[in-house]
N, C-alpha and C positions, 0 to 999 in steps of 0.2 A: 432736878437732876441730882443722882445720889453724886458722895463728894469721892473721885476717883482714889483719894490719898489712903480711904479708909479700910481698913481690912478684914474687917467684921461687918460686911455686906452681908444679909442674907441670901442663902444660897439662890442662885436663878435654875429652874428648872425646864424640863424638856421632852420629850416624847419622839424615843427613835420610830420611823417611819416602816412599815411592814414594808416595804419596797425595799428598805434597807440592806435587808437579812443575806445573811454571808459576807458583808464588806465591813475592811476593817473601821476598829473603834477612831480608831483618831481621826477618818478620813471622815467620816460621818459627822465626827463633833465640830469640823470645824467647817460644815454645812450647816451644823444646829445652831451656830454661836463664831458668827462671822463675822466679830464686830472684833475677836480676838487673836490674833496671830498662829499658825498651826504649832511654830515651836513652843509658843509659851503653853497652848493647849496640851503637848506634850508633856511638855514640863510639871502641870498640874496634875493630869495621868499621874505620872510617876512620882508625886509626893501625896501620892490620896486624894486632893483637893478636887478631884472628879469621882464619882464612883457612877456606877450601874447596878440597877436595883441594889440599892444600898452595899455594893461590893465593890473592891478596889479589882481593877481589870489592867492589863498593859497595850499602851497603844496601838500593836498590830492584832490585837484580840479579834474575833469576829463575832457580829452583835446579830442577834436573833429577829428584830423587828419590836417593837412594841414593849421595850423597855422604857422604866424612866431613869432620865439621864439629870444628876444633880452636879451642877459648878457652883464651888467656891471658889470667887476669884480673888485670890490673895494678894494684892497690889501694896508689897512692899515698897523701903525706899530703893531707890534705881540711882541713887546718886549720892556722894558725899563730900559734893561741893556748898559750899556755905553761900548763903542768899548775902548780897552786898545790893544797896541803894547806889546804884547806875540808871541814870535816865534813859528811859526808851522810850524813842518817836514812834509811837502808834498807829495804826492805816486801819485797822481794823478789828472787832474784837465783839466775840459773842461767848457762851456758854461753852462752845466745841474748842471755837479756833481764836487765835493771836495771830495778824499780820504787822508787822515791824518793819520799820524804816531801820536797817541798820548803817550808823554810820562806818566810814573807812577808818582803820586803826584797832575797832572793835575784835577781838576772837571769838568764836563763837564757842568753843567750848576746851575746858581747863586741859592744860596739860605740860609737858618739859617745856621751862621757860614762863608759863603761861598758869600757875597755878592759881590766879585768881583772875578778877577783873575783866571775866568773860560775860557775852550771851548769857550762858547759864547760870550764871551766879548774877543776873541781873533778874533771869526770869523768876528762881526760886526767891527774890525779894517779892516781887509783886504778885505770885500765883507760890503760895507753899506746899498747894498740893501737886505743884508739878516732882516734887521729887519721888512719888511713885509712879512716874510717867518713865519709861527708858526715855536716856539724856535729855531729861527734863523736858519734853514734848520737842526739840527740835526732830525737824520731820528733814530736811534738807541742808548744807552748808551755803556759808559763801565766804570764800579765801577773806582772812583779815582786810588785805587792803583795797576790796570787791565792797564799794556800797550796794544801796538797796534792799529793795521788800525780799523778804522771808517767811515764810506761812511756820508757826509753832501750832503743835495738837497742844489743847489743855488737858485732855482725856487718854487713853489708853485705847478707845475706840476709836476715838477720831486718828488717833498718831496712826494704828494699825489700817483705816481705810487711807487715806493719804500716802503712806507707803506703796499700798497695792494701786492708787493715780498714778505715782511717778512709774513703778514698774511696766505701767499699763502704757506710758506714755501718755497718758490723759492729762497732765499738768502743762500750761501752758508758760513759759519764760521767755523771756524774752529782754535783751542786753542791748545797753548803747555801747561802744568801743569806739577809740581813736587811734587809728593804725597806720604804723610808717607807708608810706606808699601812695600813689594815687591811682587810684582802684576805678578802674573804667565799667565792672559790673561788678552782680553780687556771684554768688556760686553756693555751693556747698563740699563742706570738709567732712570725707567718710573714709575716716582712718582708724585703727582701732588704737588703744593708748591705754599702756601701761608701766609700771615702776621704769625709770631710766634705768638699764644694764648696770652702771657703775655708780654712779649719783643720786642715791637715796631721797635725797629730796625733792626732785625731779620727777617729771612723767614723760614720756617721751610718745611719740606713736611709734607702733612697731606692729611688725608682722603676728606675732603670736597673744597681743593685748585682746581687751575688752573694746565691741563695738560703740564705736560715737561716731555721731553723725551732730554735726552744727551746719545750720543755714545762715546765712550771710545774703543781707542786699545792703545799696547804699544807702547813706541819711544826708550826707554832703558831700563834697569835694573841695581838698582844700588843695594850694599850690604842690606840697608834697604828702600831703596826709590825708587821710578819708577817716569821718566818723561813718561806722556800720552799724547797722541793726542785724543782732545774730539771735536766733531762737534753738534752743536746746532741743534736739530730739533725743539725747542719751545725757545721761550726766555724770560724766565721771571728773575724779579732782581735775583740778585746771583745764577743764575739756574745751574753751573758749580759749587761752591763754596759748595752749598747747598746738591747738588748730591754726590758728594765726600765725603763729611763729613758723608752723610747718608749709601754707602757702605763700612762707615769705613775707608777710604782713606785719610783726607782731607788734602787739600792741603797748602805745605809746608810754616809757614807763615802768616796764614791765622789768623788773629787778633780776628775773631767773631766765627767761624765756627773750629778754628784748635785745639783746645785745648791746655794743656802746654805743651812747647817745650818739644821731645820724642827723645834723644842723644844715638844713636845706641851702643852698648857693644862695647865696645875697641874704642872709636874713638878717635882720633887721634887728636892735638891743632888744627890743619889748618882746620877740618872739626867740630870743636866745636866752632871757631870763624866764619865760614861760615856760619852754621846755626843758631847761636844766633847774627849772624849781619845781617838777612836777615828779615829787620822789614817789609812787604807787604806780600799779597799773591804771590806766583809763579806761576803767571797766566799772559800769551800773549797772545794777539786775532794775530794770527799769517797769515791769511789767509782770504779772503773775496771775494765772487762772487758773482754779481750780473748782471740783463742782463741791458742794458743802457738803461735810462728810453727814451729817445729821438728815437733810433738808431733800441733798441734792441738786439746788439748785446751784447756778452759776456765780461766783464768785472772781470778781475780777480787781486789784489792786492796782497801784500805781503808785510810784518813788517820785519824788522831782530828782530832777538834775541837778546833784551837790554843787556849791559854789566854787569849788576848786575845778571842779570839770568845765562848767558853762566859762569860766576864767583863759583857760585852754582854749577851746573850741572860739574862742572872743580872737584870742591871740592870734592864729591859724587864719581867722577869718579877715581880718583886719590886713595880717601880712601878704593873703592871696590877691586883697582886692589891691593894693598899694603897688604889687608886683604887676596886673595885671592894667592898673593905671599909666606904671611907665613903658613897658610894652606898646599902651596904644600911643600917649607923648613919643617914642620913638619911631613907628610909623607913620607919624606923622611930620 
């Protein structure tokens, strides 16, 4: 596999299709060379790095049929964050793709506040040619204090088919949570969710946002809390977080979205130092499928349960059964 970081690829060539004739060039090229994004395709249109019968054309040109069509794909760097030795738990890892175990605490990528000690300055340690990848092959987020698997492209092709998965909704996620409440079924939240009105660092749902849709069933039931299992069908920032909070739920934790700690009747020291020691959301990307961008076969990962979550979920469970011990000692 050539090395994606290098820029003096030789060119890959092409052959427009006689079927083609009269539709435009860019629309065509990114049928020829679909491993590549149509903007960046554009992009190289217009600095030469594509030509037609060795002539420089502009994107909405219209192509005759039976041209040959030359790319050079110029894969500069995409990044000017410095590689730093940060360990990463690995799940998976071939030629195309990286899945990563990321821990909570982790950012995933540089920025105010956060100028190093990211994701990305972990991945440009261990792959240096991801810095010709845009943001160093991260294909998707997960909030700082969001553990769990991650899928990174090592390539420029694979980042660009993985994009067009999620858009496609072909990516499979799937999330454990621990939510105020005791949730007698699962449901689904189909709200749309965008910037909070006033509060910039917020997302709110609202009438005129981006559609999300999160499915919700149970995983337990505790005396006042429920662990969920929620699967992503849209993914927008805090689309999980935001949702919960919005049917009332949110999740245990949850710094922006949770409100003030809420310490169920009778509970017990062990279960009052548990949830007032549990400073993050209780939120794991626990599960990830996607089909291989190279292969296309099925790829399927898996996170464990961080020790501070199973810690929680211990707490809640110990305190339900003890509550529900004196219950019966009393009708009796």
């Amino acid at each position: 596999m050539s090395d994606p970081g290098h820029a003096d690829n030789p060119p890959r060539e092409a052959r427009v299709p006689e079927t083609a004739a009269g539709r435009r060039f860019d629309a065509v090229l990114a049928e020829l060379f679909p491993e590549f994004s149509r903007s960046r395709l554009a992009a190289w249109i217009r600095s030469g790095d594509v030509r037609l019968d060795d002539r420089e054309v502009r994107p909405r040109d219209p192509v005759r049929g039976g041209e040959r069509v030359s790319l050079h794909a110029r894969l500069e760097e995409e990044t000017t964050a410095e590689p730093q030795d940060i360990p990463l738990q690995v799940v998976y890892e071939d030629d195309e793709v990286l899945v990563i175990d990321k821990p909570a605490g982790l950012v995933v990528h540089p920025g105010a506040g956060n100028p190093d000690g990211t994701l990305v300055n972990a991945l440009l340690h261990r792959h240096p040619a991801l810095a010709a990848v845009p943001r160093a092959g991260v294909v998707h987020r997960l909030d700082k204090d969001t553990s769990g698997v991650m899928v990174v492209a090592r390539t420029l092709q694979a980042q660009t088919a993985l994009v067009a998965q999620l858009s496609a909704r072909g990516v499979h996620r799937q999330y454990l949570a621990v939510v105020t409440g005791a949730l007698v079924a699962g449901g689904t939240v189909d709200a749309p969710i965008d910037r909070h009105p006033r509060d910039r660092v917020r997302m709110a749902v609202r009438e005129d946002g981006r559609e999300a849709v999160t499915h919700y069933r149970l995983r337990e039931r505790f005396r006042a809390h429920t662990a969920v299992e929620c699967r992503l069908e849209t993914g927008r920032t805090h689309q999980i977080r935001v949702h919960m909070a919005h049917v009332r739920h949110p999740i245990v934790g949850d710094p922006l979205y949770g409100g003030p700690l809420k310490l169920p009747k009778g509970s017990g020291d062990a279960l009052v130092a548990a949830l007032r020691g549990f400073r993050r959301q209780a939120l794991h990307a626990e599960t990830l499928e996607f089909a291989h961008p190279a292969s296309g076969e099925p790829v399927r990962c898996s996170a464990p349960v961080p020790a501070d979550l199973l810690a929680l979920m211990a707490a809640l469970r110990e305190d339900t059964a003890a509550h529900a011990e004196a219950e019966r000692a009393r009708r009796w």
